[in-house]
C-alpha positions in Angstrom: 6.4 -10.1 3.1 2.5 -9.5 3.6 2.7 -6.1 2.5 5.0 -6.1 -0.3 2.3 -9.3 -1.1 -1.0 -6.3 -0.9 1.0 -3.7 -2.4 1.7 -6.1 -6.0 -2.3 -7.0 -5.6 -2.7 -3.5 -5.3 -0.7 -2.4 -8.3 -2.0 -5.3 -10.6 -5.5 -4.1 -9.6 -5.1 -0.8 -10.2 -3.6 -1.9 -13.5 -6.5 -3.8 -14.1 -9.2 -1.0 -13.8 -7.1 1.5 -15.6 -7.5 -0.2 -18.9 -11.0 0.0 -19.7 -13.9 2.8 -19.5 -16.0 3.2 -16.3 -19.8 4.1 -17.2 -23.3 4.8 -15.6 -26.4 3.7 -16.7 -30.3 4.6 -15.9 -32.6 2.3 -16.8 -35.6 4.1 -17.3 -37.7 1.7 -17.4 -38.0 -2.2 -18.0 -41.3 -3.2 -18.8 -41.6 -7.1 -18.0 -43.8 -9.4 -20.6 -45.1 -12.0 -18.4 -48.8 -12.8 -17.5 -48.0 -10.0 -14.7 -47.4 -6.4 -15.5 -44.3 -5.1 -13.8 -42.1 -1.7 -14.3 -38.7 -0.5 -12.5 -36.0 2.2 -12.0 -32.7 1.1 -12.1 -28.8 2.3 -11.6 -25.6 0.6 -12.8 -22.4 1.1 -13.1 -19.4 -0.8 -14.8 -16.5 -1.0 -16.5 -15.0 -2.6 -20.1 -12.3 -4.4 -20.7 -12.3 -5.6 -16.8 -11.4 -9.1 -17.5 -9.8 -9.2 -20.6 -12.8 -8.2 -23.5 -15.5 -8.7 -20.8 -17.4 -5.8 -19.2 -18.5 -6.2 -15.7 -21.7 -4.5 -14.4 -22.9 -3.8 -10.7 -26.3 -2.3 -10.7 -29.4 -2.0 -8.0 -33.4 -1.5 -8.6 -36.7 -0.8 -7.5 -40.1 -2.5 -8.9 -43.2 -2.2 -8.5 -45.9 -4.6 -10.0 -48.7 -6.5 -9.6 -48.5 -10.0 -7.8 -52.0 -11.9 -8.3 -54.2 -8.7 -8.1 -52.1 -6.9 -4.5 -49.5 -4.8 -5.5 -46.0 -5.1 -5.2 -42.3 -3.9 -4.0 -39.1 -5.1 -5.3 -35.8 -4.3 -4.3 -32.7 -6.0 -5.8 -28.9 -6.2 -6.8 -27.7 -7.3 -9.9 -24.2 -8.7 -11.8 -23.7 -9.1 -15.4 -20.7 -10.1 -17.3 -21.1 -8.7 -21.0 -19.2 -9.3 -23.9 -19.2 -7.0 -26.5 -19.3 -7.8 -30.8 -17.5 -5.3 -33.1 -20.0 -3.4 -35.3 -19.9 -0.9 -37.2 -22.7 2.1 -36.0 -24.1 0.8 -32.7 -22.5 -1.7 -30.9 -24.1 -5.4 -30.1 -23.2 -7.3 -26.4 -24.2 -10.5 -25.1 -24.1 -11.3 -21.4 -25.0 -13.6 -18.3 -26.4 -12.0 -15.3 -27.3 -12.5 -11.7 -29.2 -11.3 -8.7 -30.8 -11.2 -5.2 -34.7 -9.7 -5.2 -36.4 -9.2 -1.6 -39.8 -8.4 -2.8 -43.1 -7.8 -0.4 -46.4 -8.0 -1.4 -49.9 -8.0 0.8 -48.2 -8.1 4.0 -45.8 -11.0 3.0 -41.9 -10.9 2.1 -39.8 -13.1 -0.3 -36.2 -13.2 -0.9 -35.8 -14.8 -5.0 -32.5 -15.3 -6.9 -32.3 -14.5 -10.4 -30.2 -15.9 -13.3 -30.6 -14.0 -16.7 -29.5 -13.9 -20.7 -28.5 -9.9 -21.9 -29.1 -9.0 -25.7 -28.2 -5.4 -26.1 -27.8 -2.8 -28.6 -25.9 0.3 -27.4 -26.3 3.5 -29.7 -23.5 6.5 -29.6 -25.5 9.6 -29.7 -22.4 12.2 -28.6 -19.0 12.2 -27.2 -19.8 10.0 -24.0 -23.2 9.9 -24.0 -25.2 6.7 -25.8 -28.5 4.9 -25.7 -29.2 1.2 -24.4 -31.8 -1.2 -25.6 -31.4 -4.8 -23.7 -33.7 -8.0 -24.4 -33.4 -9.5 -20.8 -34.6 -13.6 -20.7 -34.5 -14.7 -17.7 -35.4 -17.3 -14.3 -36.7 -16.3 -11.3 -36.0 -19.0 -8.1 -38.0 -18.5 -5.1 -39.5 -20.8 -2.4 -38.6 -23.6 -4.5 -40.6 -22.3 -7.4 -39.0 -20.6 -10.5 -40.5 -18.7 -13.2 -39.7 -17.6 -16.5 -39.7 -13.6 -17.7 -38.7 -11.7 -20.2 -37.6 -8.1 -20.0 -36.6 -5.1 -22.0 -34.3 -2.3 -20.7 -34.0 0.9 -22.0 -32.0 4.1 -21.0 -28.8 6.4 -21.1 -25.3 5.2 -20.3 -22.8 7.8 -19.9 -19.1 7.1 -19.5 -17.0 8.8 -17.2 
């Protein structure tokens, strides 16, 4: 009973993922506007029409920035759940978003959770390739502390 039980999970799973697009993204670079000058390099990857119209997105990073005059290192993991808006010419998403940062700076390490808003635009250029522009407001929770930021992506998404 337990496996016929995994093999229907299976199926409707595989069922699941089969219905929607899987794509990659670079984020070239996100450019935060806060009192504190920060940059990053970041990969995602994800899927539409995952859960019903929604898109889900997995993606990790690297920062580097400065923290009150020392430099620092960022390293984190992020989930967003987009949904898309029907335009004609490039298409308009909204989304919430999550993630875990373990940042170090002058000898010292922090571990902050992150809960964000995504406004994006995405741009066809050809076939599967397309431009991405996100507005990225967000809170940062750390060492009970939080602070406010707000960032703008920009890159390439492919789709596979």
């Amino acid at each position: 009973m337990k496996k016929l039980l995994v093999l229907m999970v299976v199926f409707v799973l595989t069922g699941a993922f089969a219905q929607g697009r899987v794509f990659g993204e670079a984020v070239s670079g996100q450019i935060s506007v806060t009192p504190a000058f920060g940059m990053s390099l970041g990969l995602r990857a994800g899927m539409e029409n995952l859960l019903g119209p929604l898109t889900l997105r997995g993606g990790v990073g690297v920062a580097v920035g400065d923290a009150g005059g020392t430099a620092a290192t960022a390293f984190g993991l992020t989930t967003d759940v987009l949904l898309p808006f029907t335009l004609q010419g490039p298409n308009l998403y909204a989304g919430l978003g999550g993630g875990l940062v373990v940042a170090a700076a002058g000898g010292a390490s922090a571990t902050a959770f992150q809960v964000r808003g995504i406004l994006g635009l995405e741009f066809p250029v050809a076939g599967k390739f397309s431009l991405l522009t996100e507005l990225v407001p967000g809170f940062t929770f750390a060492g009970g502390n939080s602070e406010f930021g707000l960032g703008i992506n920009l890159g390439p998404r492919l789709y596979f």
